[in-house]
C-alpha positions as CSV (number, residue, x, y, z in Angstrom):
1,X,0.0,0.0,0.0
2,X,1.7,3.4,-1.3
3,X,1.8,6.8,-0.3
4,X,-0.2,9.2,-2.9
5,X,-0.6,11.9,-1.1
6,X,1.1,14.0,2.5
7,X,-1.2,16.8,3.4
8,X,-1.3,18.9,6.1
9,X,-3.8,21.1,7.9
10,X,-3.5,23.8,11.0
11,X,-5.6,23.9,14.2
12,X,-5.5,25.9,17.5
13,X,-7.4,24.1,20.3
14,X,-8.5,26.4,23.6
15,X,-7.7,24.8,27.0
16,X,-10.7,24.7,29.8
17,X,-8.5,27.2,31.8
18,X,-4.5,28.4,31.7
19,X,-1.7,26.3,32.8
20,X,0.8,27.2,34.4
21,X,4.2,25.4,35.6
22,X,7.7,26.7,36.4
23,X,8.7,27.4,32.9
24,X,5.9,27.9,31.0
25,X,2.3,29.8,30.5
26,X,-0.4,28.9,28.2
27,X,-3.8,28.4,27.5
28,X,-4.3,26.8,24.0
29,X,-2.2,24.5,22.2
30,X,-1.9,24.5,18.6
31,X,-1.4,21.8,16.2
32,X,-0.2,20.6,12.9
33,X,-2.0,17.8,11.8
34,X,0.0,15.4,9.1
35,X,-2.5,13.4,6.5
36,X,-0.9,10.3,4.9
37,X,-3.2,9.0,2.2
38,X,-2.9,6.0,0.6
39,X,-4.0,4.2,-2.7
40,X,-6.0,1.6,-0.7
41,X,-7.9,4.5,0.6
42,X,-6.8,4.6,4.3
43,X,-6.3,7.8,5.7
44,X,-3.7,8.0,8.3
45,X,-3.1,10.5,10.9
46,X,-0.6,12.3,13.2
47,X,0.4,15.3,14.5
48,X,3.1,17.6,16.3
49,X,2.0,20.7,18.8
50,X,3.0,23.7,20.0
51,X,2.4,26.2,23.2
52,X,0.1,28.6,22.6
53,X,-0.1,27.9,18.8
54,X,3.5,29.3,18.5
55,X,5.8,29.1,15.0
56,X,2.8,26.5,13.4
57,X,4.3,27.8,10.3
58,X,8.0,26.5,11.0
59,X,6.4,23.1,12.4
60,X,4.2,22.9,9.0
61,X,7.2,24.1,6.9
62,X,9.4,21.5,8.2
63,X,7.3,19.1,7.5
64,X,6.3,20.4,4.0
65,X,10.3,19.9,3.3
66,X,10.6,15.8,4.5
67,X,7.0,14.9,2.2
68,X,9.3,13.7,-0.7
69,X,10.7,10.7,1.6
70,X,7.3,9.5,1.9
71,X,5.3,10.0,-1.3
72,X,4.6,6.9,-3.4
73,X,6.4,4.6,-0.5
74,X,4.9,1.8,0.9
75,X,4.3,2.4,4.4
76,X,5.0,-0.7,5.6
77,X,8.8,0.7,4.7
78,X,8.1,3.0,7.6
79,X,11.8,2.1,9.2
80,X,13.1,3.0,5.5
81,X,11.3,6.4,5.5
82,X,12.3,7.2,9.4
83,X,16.2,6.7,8.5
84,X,16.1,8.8,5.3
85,X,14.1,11.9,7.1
86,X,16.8,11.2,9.9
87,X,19.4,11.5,7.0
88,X,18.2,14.5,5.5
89,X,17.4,16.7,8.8
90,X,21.5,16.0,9.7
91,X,22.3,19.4,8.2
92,X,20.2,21.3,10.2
93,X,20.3,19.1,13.5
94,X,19.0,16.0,15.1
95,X,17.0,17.5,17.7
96,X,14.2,20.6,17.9
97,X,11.4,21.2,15.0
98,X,13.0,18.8,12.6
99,X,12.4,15.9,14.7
100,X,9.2,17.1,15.3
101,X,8.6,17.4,12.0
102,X,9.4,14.2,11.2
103,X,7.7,12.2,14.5
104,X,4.0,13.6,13.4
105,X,4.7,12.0,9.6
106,X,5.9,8.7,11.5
107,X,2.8,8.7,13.5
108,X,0.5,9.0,10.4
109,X,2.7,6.0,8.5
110,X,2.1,4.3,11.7
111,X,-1.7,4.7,11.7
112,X,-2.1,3.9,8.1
113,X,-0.5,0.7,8.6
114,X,-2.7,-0.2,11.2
115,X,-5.9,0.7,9.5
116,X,-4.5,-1.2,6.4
117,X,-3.8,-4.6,8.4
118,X,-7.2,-4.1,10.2
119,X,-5.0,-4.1,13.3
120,X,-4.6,-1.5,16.0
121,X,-1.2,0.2,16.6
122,X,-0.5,-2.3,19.8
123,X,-1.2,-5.3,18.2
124,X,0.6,-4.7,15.4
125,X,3.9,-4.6,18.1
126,X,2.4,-7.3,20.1
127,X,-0.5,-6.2,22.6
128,X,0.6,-6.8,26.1
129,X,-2.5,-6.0,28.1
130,X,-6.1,-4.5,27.4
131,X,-6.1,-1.8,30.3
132,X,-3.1,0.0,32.4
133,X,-3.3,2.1,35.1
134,X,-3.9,6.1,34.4
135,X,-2.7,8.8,36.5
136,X,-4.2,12.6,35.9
137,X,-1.3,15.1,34.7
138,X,-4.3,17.8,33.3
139,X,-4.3,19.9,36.8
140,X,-3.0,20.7,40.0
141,X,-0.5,23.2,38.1
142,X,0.9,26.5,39.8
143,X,-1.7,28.4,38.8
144,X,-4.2,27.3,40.8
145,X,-4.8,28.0,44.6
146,X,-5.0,26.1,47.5
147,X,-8.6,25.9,47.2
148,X,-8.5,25.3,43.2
149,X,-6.5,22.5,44.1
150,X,-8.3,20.5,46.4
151,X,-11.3,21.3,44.3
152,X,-9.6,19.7,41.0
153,X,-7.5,17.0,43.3
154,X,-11.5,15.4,44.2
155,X,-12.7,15.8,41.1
156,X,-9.9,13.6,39.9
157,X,-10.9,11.2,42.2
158,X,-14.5,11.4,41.1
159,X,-13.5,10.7,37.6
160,X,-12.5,7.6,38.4
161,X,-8.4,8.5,38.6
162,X,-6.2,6.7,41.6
163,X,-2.9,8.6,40.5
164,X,-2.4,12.1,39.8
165,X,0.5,14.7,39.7
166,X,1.0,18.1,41.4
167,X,3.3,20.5,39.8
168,X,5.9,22.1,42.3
169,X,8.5,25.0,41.6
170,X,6.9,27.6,42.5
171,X,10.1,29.6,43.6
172,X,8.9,29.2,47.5
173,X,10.2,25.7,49.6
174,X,7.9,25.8,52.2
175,X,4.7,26.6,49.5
176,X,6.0,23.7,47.4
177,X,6.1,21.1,50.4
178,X,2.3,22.6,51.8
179,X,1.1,22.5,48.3
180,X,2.1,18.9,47.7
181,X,0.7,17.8,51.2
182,X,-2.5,19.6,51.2
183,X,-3.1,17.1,48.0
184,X,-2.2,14.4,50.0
185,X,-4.6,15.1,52.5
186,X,-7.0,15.3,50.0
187,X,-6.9,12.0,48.3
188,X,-5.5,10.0,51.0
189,X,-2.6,7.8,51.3
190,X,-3.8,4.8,48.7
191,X,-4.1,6.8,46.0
192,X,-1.0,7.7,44.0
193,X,0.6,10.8,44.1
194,X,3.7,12.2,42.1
195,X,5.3,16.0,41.4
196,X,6.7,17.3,38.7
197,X,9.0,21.0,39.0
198,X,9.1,20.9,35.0
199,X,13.4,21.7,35.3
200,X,12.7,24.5,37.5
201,X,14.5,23.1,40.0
202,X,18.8,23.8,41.3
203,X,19.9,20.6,42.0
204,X,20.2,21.4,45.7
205,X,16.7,23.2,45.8
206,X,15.4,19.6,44.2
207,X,16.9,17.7,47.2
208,X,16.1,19.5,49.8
209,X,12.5,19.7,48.3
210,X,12.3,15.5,47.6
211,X,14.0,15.0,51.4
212,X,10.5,16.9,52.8
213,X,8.5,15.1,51.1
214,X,9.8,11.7,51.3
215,X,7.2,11.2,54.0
216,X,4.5,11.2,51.2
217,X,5.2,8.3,49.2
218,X,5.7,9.5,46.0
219,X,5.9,7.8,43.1
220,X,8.4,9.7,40.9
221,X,9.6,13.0,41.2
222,X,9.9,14.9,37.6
223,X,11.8,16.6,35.4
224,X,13.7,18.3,39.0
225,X,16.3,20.1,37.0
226,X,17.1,21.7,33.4
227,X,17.0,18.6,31.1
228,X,20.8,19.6,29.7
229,X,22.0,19.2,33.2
230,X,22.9,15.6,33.3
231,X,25.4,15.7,36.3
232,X,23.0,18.1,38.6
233,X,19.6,15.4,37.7
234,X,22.3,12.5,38.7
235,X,23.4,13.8,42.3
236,X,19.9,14.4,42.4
237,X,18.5,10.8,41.9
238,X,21.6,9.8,44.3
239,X,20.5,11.8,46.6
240,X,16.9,10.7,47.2
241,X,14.8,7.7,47.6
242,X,12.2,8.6,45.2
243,X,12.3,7.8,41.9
244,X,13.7,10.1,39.1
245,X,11.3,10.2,36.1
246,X,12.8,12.8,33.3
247,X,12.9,11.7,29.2
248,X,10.5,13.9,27.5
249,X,12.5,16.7,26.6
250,X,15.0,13.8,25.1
251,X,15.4,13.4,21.1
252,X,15.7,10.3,19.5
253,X,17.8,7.2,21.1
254,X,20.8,9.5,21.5
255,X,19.3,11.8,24.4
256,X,18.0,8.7,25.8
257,X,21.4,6.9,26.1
258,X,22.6,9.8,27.2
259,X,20.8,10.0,30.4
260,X,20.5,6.4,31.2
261,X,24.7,6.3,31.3
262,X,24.5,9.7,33.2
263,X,22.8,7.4,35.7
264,X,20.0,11.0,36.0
265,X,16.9,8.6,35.6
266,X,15.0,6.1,36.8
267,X,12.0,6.1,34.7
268,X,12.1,7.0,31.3
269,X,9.0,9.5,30.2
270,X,9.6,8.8,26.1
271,X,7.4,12.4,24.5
272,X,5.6,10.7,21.0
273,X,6.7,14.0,19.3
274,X,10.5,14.8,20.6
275,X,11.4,10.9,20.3
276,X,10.4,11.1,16.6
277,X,7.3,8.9,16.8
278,X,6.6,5.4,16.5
279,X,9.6,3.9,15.0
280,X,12.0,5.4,17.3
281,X,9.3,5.5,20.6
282,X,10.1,1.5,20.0
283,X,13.6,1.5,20.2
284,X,13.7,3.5,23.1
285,X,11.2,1.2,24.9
286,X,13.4,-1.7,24.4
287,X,16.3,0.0,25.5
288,X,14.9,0.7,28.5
289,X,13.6,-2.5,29.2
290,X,17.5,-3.7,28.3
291,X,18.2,-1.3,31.2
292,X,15.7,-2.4,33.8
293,X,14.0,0.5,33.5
294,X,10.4,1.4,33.2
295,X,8.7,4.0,30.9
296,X,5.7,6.0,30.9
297,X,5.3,8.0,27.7
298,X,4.2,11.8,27.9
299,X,1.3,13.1,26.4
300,X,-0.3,12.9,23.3
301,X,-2.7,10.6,25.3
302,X,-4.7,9.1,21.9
303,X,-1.7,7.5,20.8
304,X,0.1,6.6,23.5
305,X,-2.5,4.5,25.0
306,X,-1.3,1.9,21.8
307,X,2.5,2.2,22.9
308,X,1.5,1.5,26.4
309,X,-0.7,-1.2,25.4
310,X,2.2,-3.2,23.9
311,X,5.3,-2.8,26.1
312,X,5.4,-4.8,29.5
313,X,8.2,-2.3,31.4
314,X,5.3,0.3,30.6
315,X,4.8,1.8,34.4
316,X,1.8,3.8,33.8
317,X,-0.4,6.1,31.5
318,X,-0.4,9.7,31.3
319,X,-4.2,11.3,30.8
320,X,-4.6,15.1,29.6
321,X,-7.3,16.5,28.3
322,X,-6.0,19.0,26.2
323,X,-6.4,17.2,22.3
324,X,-9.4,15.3,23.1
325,X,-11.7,18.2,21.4
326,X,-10.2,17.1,18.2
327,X,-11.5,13.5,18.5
328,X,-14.9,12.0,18.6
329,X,-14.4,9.4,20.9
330,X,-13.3,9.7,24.9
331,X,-10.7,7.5,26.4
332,X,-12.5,5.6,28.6
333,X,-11.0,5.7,32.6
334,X,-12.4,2.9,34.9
335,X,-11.2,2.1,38.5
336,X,-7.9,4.0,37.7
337,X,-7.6,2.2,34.6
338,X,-7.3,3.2,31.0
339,X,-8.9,0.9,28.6
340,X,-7.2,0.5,25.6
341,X,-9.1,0.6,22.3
342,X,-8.8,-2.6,19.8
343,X,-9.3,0.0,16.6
344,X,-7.3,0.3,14.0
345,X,-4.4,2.6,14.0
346,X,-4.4,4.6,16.9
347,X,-8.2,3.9,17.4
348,X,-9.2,8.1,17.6
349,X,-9.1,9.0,14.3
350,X,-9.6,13.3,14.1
351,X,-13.4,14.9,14.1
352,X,-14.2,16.5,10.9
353,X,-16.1,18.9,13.0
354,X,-13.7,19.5,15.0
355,X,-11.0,20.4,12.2
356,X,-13.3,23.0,10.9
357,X,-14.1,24.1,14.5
358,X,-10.3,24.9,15.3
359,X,-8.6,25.0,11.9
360,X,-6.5,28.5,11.3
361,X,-4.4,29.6,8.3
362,X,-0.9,30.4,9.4
């Protein structure tokens, strides 16, 4: 099944409220959505984002420049197509917009195969399990108040969630640690809790910070320092009991190895869009499986409830809200688990009303 035709269309998609964490502010994320049709007439999809709908021209542009690696191929050549685009991006760099250029076209290769085998996205890598355990990353950002957070932390537990994850970094110790245990108190001790400080973090503000709340019984702390600090994120996870999850600001296999030999991680958080999609998101699961690590893949929820449905060292699955207005179907949370679709492809494909809902020119 060949490749006739690589479109691409522009959306920006308003959140329920702004977000806000120690490095960033927004309240809309926009989208490039990458169209890979087919002569058998599937239709696969993918897509990169951006904060705030930010440079959607650069995004679409780079990946306006990598459609001749994929027209009139067969996807099921997908590793073929992934190592030319990983060829031709060398000039420019092997990290940034031109991976995530080239991630949101692997996606939509990834998907057409799928919907061409009549196969969903984790069987066609070998379906490990039918439902994993969800955790809710949408809120309890540092935007919200006390009162906003306990609010949103029981409304998590309402909609059926038995994780969830409090950002910290506020700038303020003592409001970090009160914030973290006011959630605590909230959803009580057999409900899992973790905290992300988004690599706002000095190495010895993120000790001191993980040492008060040891008491808590995290399950990961996240991202605690700049991603490009490998030596300050290793004393850090030397430093504390609690796990170290960091990966999703990692490109490709390289950033990946990178941190595993820095000994800076304990749980590798693979991001769909920086790893460069499916083909790689694979390689990087297996490596951390070679390690004895687990992973949990961040964001882009829709498709990453496939990749978690077909790797066993997958720990858990990250649910946002923030791209389901583009689909017509929910995922489906029950008793703290995620179910995952049997559909083909990615089993969510886009709303057509939706497109013409959010669609801008750029």
């Amino acid at each position: 099944m060949r490749v006739k035709s690589l479109r691409f269309e522009t959306v920006v998609v308003p959140l329920s409220g702004p977000i806000g964490s120690a490095i960033h502010r927004f309240d809309k994320v926009g989208c490039v959505l990458a169209f890979v049709e087919t002569d058998g007439g599937v239709t696969g999809e993918g897509y990169a984002f951006t904060l705030n709908g930010a440079r959607l021209a650069v995004l679409k542009a780079m990946m306006e420049s990598l459609s001749h690696h994929v027209i009139d191929r067969n996807v099921d050549d997908c590793e073929d197509i992934w190592a030319r685009m990983w060829s031709d991006i060398n000039f420019f760099g092997q990290e940034g917009i031109t991976v995530l250029g080239m991630a949101a076209i692997d996606m939509a290769i990834w998907d057409a195969r799928g919907k061409h085998a009549g196969k969903s996205i984790a069987r066609l890598l070998g379906r490990r399990r039918e439902k994993i355990k969800a955790y809710a990353s949408g809120g309890l950002v540092l935007s919200r108040n006390r009162d906003e957070l306990a609010r949103e932390a029981e409304t998590f537990i309402t909609m059926g969630f038995r994780a969830m994850k409090v950002r910290v970094g506020c700038g303020d110790l003592q409001d970090d640690i009160s914030r973290v245990r006011l959630v605590r108190e909230v959803i009580g001790p057999d409900v899992g809790l973790m905290i992300d400080a988004n690599q706002g973090l000095s190495p010895k503000a993120a000790i001191r910070l993980g040492r008060a709340l040891e008491e808590e019984n995290l399950l990961w702390f996240e991202e605690p320092v700049a991603a490009s600090d490998r030596r300050g994120a290793a004393s850090v996870a030397i430093a504390l009991d609690v796990p170290i999850a960091a990966g999703e600001t990692e490109y490709a296999r390289n950033g990946f190895r990178d941190i595993v030999e820095a000994r800076a991680v304990e749980i590798l958080m693979p991001d769909l869009m920086r790893v460069g999609g499916v083909s790689e998101f694979v390689k990087v699961a297996h490596y951390a499986e070679l390690n004895g690590l687990p992973i949990s893949a961040h964001l882009f929820p829709e498709q990453s409830l496939q990749l978690a449905g077909a790797f066993s060292n997958t720990l858990i699955f990250e649910h946002v809200d923030w791209f389901s207005p583009l689909y017509d179907d929910e995922i489906v949370i029950k008793d703290g688990l995620a179910e995952i679709p049997d559909r083909p492809g990615f089993g969510f494909p886009f709303s057509r009303v939706a497109l013409e809902r959010y669609r801008v020119s750029v």
